[in-house]
C-alpha positions as YAML, in Angstrom:
chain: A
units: angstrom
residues:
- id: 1
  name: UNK
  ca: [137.51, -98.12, -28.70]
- id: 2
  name: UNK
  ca: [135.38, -99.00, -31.65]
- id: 3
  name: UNK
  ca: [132.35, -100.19, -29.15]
- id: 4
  name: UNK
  ca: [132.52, -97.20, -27.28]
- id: 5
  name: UNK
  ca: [132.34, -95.46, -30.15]
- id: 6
  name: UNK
  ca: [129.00, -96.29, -31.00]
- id: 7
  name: UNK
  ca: [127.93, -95.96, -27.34]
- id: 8
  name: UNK
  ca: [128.40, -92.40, -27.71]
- id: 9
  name: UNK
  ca: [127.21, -92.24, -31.38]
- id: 10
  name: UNK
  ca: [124.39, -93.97, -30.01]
- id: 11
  name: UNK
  ca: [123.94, -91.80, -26.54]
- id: 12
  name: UNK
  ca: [124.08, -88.63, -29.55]
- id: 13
  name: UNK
  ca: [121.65, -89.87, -31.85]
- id: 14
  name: UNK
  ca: [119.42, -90.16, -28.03]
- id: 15
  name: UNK
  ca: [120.23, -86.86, -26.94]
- id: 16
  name: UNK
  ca: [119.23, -85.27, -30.64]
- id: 17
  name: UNK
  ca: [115.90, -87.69, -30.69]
- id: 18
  name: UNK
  ca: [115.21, -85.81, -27.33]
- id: 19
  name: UNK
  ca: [116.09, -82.59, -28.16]
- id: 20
  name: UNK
  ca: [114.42, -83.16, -31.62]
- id: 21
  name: UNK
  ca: [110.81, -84.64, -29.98]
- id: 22
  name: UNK
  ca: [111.16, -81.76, -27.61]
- id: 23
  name: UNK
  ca: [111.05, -78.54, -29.79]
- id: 24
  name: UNK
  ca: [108.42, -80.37, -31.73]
- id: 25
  name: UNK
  ca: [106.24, -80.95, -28.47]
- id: 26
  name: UNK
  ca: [106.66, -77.72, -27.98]
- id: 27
  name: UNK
  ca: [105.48, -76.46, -31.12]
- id: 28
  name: UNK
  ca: [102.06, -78.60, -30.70]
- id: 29
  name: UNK
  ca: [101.61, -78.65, -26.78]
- id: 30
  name: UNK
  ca: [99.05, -76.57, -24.74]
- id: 31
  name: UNK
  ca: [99.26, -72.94, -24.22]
- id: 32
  name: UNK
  ca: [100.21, -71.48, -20.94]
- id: 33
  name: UNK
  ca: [96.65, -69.47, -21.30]
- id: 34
  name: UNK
  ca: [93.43, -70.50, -18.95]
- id: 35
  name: UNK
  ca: [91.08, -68.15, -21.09]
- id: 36
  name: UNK
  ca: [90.82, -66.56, -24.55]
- id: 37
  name: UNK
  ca: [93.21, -63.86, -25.23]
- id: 38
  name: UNK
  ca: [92.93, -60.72, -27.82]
- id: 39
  name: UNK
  ca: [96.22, -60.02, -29.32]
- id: 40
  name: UNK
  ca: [96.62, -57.16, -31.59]
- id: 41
  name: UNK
  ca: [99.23, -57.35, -34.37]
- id: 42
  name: UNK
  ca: [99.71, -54.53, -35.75]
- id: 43
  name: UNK
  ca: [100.35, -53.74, -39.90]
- id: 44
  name: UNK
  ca: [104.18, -54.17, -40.95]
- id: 45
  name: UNK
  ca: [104.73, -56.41, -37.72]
- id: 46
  name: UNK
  ca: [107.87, -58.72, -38.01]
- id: 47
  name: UNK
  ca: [107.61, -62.34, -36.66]
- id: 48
  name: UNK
  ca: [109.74, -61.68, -33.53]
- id: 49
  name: UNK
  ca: [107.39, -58.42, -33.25]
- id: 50
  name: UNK
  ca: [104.83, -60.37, -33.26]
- id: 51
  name: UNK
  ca: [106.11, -62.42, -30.85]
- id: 52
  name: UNK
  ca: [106.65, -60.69, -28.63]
- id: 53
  name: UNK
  ca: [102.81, -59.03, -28.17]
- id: 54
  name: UNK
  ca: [101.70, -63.13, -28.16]
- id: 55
  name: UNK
  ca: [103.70, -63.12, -24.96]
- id: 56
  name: UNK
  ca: [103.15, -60.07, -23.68]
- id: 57
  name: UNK
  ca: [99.29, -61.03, -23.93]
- id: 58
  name: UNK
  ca: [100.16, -64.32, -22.01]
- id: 59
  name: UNK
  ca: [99.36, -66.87, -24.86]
- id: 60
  name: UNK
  ca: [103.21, -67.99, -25.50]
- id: 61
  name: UNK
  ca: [105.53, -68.59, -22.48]
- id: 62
  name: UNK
  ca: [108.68, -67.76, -24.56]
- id: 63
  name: UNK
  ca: [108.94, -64.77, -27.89]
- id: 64
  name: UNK
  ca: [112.08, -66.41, -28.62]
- id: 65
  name: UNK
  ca: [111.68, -69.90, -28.31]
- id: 66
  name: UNK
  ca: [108.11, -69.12, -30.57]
- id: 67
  name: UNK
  ca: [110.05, -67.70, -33.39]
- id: 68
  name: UNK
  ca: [112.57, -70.44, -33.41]
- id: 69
  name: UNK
  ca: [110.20, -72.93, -33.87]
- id: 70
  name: UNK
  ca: [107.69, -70.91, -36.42]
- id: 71
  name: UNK
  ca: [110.76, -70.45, -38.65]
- id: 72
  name: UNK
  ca: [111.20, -74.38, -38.61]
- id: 73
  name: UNK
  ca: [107.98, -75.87, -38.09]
- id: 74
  name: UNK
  ca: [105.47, -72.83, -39.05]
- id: 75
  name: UNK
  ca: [105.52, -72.92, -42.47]
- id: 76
  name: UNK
  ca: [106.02, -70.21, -45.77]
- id: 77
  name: UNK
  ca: [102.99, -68.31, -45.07]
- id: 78
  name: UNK
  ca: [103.38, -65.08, -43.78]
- id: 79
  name: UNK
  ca: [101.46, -63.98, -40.78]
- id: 80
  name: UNK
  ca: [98.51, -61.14, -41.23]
- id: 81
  name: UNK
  ca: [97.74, -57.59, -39.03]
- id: 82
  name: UNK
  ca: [94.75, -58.11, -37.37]
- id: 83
  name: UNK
  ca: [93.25, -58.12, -34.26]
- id: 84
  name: UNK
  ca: [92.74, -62.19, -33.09]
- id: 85
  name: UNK
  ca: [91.23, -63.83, -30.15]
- id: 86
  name: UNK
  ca: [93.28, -66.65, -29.35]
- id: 87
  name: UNK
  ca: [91.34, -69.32, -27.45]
- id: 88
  name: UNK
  ca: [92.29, -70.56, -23.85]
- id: 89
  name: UNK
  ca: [95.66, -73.36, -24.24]
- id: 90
  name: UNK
  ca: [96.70, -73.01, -27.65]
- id: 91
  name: UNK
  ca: [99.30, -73.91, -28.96]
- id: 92
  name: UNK
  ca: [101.79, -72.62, -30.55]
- id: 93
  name: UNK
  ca: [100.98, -73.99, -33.71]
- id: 94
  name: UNK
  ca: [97.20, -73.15, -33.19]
- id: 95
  name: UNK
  ca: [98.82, -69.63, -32.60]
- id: 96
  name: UNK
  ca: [100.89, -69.48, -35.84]
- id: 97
  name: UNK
  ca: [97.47, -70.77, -37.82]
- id: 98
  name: UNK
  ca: [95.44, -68.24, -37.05]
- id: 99
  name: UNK
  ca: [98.00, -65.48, -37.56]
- id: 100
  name: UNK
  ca: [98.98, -67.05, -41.02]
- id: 101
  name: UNK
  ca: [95.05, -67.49, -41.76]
- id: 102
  name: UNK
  ca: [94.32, -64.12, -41.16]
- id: 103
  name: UNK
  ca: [90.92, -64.54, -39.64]
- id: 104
  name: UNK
  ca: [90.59, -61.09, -37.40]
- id: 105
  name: UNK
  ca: [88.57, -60.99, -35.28]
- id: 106
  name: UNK
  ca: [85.15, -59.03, -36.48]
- id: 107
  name: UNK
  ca: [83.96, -55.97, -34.27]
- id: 108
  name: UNK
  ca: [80.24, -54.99, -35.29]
- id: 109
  name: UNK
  ca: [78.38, -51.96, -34.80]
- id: 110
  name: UNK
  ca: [74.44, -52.42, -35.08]
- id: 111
  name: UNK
  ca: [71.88, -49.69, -36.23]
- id: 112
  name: UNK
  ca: [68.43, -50.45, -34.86]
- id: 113
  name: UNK
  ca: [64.86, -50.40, -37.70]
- id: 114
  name: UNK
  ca: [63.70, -47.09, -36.75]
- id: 115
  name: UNK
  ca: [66.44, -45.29, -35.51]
- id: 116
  name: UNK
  ca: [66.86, -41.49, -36.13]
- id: 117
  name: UNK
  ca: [69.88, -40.32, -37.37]
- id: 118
  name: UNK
  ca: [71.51, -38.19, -34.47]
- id: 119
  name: UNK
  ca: [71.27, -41.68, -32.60]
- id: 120
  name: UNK
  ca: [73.54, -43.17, -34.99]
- id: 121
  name: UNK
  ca: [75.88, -40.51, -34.74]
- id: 122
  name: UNK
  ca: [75.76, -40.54, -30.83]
- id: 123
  name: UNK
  ca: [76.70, -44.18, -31.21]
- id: 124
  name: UNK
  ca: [79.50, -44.14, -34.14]
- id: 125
  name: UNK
  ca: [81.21, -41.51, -32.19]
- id: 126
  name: UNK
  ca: [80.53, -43.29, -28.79]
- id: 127
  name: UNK
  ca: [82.36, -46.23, -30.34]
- id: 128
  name: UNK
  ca: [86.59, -46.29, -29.03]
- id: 129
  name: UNK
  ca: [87.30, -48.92, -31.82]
- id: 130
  name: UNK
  ca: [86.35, -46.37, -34.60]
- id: 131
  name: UNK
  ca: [88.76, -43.14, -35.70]
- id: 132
  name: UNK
  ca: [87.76, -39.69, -36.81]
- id: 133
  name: UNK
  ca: [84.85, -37.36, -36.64]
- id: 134
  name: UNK
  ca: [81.70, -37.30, -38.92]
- id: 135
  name: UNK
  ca: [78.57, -35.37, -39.48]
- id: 136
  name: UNK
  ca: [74.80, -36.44, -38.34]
- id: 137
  name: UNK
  ca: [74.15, -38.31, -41.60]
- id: 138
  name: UNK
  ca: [71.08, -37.04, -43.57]
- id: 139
  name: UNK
  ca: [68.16, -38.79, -41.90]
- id: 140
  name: UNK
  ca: [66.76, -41.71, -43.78]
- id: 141
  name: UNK
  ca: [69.78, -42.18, -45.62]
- id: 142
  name: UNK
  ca: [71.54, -45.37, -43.87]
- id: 143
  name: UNK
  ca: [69.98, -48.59, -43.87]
- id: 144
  name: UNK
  ca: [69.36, -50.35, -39.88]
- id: 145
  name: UNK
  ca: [71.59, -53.28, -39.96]
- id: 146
  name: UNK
  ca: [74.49, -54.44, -38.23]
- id: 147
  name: UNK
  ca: [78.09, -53.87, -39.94]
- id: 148
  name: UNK
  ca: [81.95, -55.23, -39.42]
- id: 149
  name: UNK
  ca: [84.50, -53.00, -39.06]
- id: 150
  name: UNK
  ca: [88.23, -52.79, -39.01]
- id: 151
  name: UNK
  ca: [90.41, -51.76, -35.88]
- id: 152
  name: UNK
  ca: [90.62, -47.98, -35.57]
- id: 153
  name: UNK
  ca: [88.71, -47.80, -39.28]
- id: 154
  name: UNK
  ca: [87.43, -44.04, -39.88]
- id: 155
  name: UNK
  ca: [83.39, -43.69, -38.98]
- id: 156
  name: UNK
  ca: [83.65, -41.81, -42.02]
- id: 157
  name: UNK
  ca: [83.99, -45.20, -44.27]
- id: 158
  name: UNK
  ca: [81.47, -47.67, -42.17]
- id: 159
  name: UNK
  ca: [78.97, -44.41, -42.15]
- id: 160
  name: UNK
  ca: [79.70, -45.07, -46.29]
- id: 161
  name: UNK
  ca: [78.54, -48.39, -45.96]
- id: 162
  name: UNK
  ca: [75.89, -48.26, -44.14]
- id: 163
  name: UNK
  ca: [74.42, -45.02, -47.21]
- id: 164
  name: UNK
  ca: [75.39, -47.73, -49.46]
- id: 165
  name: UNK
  ca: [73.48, -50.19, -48.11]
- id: 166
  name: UNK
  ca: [70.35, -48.06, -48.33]
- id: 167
  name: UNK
  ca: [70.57, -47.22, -51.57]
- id: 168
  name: UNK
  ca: [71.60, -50.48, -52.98]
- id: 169
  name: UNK
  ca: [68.36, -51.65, -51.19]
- id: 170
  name: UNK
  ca: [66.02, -48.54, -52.56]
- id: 171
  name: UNK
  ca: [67.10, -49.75, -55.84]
- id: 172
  name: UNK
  ca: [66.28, -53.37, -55.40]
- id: 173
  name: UNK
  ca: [62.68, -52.69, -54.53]
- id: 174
  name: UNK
  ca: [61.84, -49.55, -56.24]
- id: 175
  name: UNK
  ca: [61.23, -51.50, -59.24]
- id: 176
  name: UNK
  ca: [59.49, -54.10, -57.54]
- id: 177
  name: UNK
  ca: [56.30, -51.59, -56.12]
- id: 178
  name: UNK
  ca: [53.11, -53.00, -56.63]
- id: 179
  name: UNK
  ca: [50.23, -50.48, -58.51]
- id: 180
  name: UNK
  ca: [48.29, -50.07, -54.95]
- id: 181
  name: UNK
  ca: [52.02, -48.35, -53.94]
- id: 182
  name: UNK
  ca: [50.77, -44.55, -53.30]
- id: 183
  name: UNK
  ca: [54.17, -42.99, -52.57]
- id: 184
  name: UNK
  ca: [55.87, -41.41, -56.29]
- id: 185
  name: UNK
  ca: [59.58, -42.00, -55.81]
- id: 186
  name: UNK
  ca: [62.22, -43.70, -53.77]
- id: 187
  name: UNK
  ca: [62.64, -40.53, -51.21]
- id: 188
  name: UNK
  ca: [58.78, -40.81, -50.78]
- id: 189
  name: UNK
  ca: [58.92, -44.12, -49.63]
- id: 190
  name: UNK
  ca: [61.75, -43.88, -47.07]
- id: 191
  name: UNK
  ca: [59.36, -40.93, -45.59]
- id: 192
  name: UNK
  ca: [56.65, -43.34, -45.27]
- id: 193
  name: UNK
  ca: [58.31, -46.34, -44.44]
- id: 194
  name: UNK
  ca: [60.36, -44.27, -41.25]
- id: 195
  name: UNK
  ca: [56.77, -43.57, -40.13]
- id: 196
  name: UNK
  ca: [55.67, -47.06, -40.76]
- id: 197
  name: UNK
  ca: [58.60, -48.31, -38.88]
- id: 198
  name: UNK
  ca: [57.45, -45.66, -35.74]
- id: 199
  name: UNK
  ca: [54.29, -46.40, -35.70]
- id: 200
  name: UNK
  ca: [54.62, -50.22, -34.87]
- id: 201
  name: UNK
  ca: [57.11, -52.62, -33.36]
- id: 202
  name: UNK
  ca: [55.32, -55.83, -34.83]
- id: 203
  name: UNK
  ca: [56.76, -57.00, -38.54]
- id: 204
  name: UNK
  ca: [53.50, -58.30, -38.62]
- id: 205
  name: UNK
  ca: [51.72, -55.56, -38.68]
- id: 206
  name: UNK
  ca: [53.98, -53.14, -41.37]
- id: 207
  name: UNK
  ca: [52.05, -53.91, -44.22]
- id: 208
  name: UNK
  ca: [48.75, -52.97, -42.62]
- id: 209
  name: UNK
  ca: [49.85, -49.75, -41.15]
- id: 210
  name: UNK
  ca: [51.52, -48.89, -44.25]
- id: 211
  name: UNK
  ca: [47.57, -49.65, -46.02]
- id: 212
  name: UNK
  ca: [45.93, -47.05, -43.66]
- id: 213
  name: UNK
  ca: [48.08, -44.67, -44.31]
- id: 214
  name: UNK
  ca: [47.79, -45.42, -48.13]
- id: 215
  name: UNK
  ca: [44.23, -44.87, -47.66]
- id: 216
  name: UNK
  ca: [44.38, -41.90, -45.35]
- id: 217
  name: UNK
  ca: [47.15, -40.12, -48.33]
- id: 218
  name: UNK
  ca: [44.99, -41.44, -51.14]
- id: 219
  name: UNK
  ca: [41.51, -39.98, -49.70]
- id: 220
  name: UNK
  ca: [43.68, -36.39, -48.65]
- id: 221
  name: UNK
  ca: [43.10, -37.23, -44.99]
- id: 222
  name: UNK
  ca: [45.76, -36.05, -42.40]
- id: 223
  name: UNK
  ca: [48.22, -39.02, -41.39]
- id: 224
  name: UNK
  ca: [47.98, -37.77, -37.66]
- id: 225
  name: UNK
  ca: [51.42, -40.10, -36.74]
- id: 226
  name: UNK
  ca: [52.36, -39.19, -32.70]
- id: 227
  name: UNK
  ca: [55.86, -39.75, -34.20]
- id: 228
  name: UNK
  ca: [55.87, -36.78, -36.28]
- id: 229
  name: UNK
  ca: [54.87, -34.29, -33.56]
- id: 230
  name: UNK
  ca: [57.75, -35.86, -31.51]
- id: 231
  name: UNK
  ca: [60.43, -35.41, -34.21]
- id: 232
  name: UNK
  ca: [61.02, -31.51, -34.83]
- id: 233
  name: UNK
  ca: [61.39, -31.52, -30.16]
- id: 234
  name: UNK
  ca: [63.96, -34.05, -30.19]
- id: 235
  name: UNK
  ca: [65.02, -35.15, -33.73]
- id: 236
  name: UNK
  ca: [63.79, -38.38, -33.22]
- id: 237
  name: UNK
  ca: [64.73, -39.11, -29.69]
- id: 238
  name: UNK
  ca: [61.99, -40.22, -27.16]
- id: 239
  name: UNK
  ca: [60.30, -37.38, -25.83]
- id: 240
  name: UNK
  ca: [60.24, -38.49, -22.15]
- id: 241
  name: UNK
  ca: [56.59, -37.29, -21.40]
- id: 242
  name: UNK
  ca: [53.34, -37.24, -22.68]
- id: 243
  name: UNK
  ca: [52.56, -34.53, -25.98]
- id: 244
  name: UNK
  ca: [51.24, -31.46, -25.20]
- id: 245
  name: UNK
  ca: [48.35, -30.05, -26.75]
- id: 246
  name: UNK
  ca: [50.40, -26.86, -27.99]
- id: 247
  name: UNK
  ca: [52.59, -29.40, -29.98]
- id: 248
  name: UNK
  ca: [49.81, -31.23, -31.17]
- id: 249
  name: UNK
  ca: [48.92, -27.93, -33.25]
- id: 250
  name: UNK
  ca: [52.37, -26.95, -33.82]
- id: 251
  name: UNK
  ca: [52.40, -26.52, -37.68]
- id: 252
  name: UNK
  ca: [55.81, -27.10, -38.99]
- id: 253
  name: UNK
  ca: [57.17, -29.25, -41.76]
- id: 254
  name: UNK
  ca: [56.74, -32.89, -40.20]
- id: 255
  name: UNK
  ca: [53.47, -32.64, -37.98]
- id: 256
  name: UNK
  ca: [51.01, -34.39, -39.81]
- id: 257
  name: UNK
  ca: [48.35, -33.23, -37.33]
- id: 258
  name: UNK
  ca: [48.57, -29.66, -39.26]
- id: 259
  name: UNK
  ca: [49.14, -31.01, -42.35]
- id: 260
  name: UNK
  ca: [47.88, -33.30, -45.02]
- id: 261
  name: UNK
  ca: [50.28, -35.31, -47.13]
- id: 262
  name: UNK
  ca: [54.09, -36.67, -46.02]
- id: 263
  name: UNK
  ca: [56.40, -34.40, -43.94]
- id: 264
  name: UNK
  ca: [59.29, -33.00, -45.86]
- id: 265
  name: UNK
  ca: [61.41, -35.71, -45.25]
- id: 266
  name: UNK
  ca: [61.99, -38.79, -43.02]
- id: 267
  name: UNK
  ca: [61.68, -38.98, -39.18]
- id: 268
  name: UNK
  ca: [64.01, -42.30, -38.50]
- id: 269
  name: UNK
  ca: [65.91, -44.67, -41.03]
- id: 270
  name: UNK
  ca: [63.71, -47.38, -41.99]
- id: 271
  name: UNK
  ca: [64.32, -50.77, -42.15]
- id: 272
  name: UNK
  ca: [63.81, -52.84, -45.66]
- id: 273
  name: UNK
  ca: [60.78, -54.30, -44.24]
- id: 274
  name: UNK
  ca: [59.30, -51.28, -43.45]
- id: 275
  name: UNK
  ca: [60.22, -49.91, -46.95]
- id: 276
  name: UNK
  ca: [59.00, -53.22, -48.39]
- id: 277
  name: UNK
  ca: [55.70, -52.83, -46.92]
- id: 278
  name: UNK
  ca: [54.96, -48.97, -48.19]
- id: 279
  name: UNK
  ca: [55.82, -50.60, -51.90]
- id: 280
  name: UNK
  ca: [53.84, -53.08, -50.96]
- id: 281
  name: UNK
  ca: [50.97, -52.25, -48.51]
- id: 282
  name: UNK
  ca: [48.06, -54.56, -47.23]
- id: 283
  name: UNK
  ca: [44.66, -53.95, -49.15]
- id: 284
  name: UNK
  ca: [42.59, -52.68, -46.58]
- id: 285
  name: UNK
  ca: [39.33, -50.41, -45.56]
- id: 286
  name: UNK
  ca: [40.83, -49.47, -42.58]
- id: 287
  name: UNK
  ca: [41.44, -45.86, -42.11]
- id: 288
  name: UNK
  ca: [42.81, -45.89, -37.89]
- id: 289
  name: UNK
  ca: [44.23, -47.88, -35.65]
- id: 290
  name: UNK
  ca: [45.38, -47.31, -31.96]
- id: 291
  name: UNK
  ca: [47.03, -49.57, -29.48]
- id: 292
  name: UNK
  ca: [45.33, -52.77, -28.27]
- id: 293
  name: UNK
  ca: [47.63, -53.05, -24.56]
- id: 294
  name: UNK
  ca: [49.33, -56.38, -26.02]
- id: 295
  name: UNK
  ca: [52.29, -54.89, -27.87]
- id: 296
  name: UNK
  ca: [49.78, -54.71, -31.40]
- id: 297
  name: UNK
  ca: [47.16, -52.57, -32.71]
- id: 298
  name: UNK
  ca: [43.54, -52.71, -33.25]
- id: 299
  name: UNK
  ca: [42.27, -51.28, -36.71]
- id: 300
  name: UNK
  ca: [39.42, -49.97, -37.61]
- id: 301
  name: UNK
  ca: [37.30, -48.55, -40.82]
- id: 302
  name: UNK
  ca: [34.98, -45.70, -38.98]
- id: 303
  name: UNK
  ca: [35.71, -42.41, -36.67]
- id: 304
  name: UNK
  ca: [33.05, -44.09, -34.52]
- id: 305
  name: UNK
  ca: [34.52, -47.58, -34.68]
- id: 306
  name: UNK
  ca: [38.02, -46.12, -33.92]
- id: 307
  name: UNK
  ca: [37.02, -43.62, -30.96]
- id: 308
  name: UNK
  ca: [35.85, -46.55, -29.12]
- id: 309
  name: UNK
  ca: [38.86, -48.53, -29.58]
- id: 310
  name: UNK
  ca: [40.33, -45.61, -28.21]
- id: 311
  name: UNK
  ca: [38.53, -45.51, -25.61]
- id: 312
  name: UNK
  ca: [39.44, -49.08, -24.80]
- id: 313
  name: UNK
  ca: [43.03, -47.87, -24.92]
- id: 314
  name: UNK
  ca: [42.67, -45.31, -22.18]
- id: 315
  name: UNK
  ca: [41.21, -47.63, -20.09]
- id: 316
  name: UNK
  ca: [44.06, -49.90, -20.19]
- id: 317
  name: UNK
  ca: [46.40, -47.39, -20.01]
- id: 318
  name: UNK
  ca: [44.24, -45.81, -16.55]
- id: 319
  name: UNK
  ca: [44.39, -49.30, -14.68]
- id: 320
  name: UNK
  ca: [48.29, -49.53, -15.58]
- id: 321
  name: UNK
  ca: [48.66, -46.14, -13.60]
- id: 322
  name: UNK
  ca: [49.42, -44.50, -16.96]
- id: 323
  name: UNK
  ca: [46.95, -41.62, -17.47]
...
């Protein structure tokens, strides 16, 4: 009796080792997943709630058997709300990590240098991750970057942000202007600098563009900048076609054609480089520039000097089909 006893002492101890190794293979062996998996948990979300999405999103074979072994093997630390992505076969104790870690995963929405205002608004409200309604912010007062938000987080509070962001940046380098600088406050130099920003794609090139038009404001010469015919037609939008010569001597508030000085107020929000480069512009004699057919522009100190670089630029744009 005694001996077989310990044979089934000794087939229990087996059967528990077993039992035992398997749950904890279990806890630590590959997901049933073959690719990376979202799973949203939601705020207030119990374990077994929890659970339950992990499975219903394909990442756990069992809600039950997950619990049993997170409330053994997972640890103290709560798990977080969030939205996750959960790569391709892991496990359960991967799983449990990055709920308990809290790492969400980060949805971004990006504001390109130079865009106008009722762009951004097309594309906060375009976005299905984002909640509520908001107004076409005040143009030139957001700064072009791109920003994280939250799951189903109001437009309202990354639109906050992003007015933050400008003016957090206005009053970094406001102080920081050098003496050539010819615009007199912080407004004046977001009005420039959108301009700036239209007028060229090439970073390169800010700091020059932002010189001739020092020189063209400082001497009382028009700024004639395309972009601010385009602006009061489409607020900033491309216009689709080429300018008319009515708009050309459309006097209103932002055509610098009719105009000397700055328009009322910006035509796009600016990057920081562009704003940089009106606080900071190149020291130059050159009072025009026009486009040289490689992306740039040429620049030049005359009318005369500058009409023939124009004229250059027409005949690009004539063997290209353009004109």
């Amino acid at each position: 009796m005694r001996k077989l006893g310990m044979i089934v002492v000794g087939l229990a101890a087996l059967l528990l080792l077993i039992v035992g190794g398997n749950f904890v293979y279990g806890w630590n062996a590959q997901g049933p997943s073959q690719r990376d998996v979202t799973v949203v948990i939601k705020a207030g979300s119990s374990l077994p709630l929890a659970a339950k999405s992990l499975e219903k999103g394909g990442v756990i074979k069992s809600a039950d058997a997950f619990v049993t072994r997170a409330k053994i093997l997972g640890g103290s630390t709560s798990i977080k709300a969030g939205e996750f992505m959960i790569p391709a076969g892991a496990s359960n104790a991967d799983i449990m990590s990055i709920l308990q870690g809290g790492k969400a995963v980060q949805k971004m929405v990006t504001i390109p240098e130079g865009m106008p205002s009722i762009q951004v608004h097309e594309r906060l409200m375009a976005n299905d991750k984002l909640t509520g309604d908001v107004a076409v912010p005040a143009e030139g007062s957001l700064l072009p970057d791109t920003y994280a938000f939250d799951n189903k987080e109001p437009r309202a509070d990354v639109l906050k942000r992003m007015q933050a962001a400008m003016t957090q940046a206005l009053g970094e380098l406001w102080p920081k202007r050098s003496k050539t600088a010819v615009v007199k406050t912080p407004q004046e130099a977001v009005t420039l600098a959108a301009i700036v920003e239209k007028e060229t794609a090439k970073k390169s090139e800010l700091r020059k563009v932002a010189g001739v038009y020092s020189n063209r404001l400082t001497k009382g010469m028009m700024l004639q900048a395309d972009p601010t015919i385009i602006y009061p037609i489409t607020k900033g939008k491309p216009l689709g076609r080429r300018i008319r010569q009515s708009e050309i001597q459309a006097v209103n508030d932002y055509n610098t054609y009719s105009m000397t000085g700055l328009p009322k107020g910006p035509i796009a929000n600016p990057s920081r480089a562009a704003i940089e480069a009106v606080l900071n512009p190149e020291t130059t004699t050159a009072l025009y520039f026009v486009a040289d057919g490689k992306g740039g522009h040429v620049f030049s100190d005359t009318l005369k000097e500058h009409q023939a670089n124009v004229e250059k630029w027409y005949a690009i744009r004539r063997e290209r089909g353009e004109m």
